[in-house]
N, C-alpha and C positions, 0 to 999 in steps of 0.2 A: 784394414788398419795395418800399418808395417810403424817397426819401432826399430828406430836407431838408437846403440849407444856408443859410447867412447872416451873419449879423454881432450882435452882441448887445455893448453898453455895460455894462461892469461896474460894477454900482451904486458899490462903493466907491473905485475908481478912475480912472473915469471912460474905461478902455482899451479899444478897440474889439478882441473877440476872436471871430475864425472859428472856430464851429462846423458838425457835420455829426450827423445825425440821422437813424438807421435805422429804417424803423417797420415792424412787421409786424403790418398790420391783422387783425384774422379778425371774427366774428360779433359778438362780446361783448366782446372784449378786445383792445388791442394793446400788443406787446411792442416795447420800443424798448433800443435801443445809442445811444449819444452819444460825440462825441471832439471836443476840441478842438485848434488847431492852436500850437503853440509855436515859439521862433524855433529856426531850424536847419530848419523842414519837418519837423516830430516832430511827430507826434498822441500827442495823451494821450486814453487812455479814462477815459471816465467811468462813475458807475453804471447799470447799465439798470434797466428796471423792465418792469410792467405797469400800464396802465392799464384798468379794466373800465368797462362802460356799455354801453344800448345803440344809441344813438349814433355814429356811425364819427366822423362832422365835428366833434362835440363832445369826444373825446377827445385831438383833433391838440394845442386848446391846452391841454390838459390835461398832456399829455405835456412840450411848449415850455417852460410855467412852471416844473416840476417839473427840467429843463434849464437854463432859467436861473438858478434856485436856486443850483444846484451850482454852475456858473458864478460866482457872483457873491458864494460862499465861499472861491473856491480862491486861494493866493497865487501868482500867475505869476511872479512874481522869482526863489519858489524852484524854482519847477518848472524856468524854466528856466536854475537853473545846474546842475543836474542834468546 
């Protein structure tokens, strides 16, 4: 299991948000968890997936984009009045 994290700019509003990114590489495919951080020190999860190839290093930003996607859907106002 290898763990990304860092900071990603939401394209629509421009908010810098900490993410964390679980990757479990294997042969062909890696399975990934993603969570963002919210105010209070609350993670949200996000969707995981799979990404296939066979490739290990070319699926990392495969997986990233598909992360920052979701990321850059999500409304964090409401999430965090949650």
């Amino acid at each position: 299991m290898v763990t990304i994290d860092g900071e990603h700019v939401q394209a629509v509003t421009g908010k810098l948000i900490t993410y964390k990114v679980d990757l479990d590489p294997g042969p062909e495919s890696t399975y990934y968890t993603a969570r963002v951080l919210l105010s209070g020190a609350t993670w949200h999860e996000l969707e995981g997936g799979t990404v296939t190839g066979p490739e290990q290093n070319a699926r990392t930003p495969q997986v990233l984009q598909a992360v920052f996607a979701q990321i850059d859907r999500l409304d964090f106002d409401a999430l965090n009045r949650v």
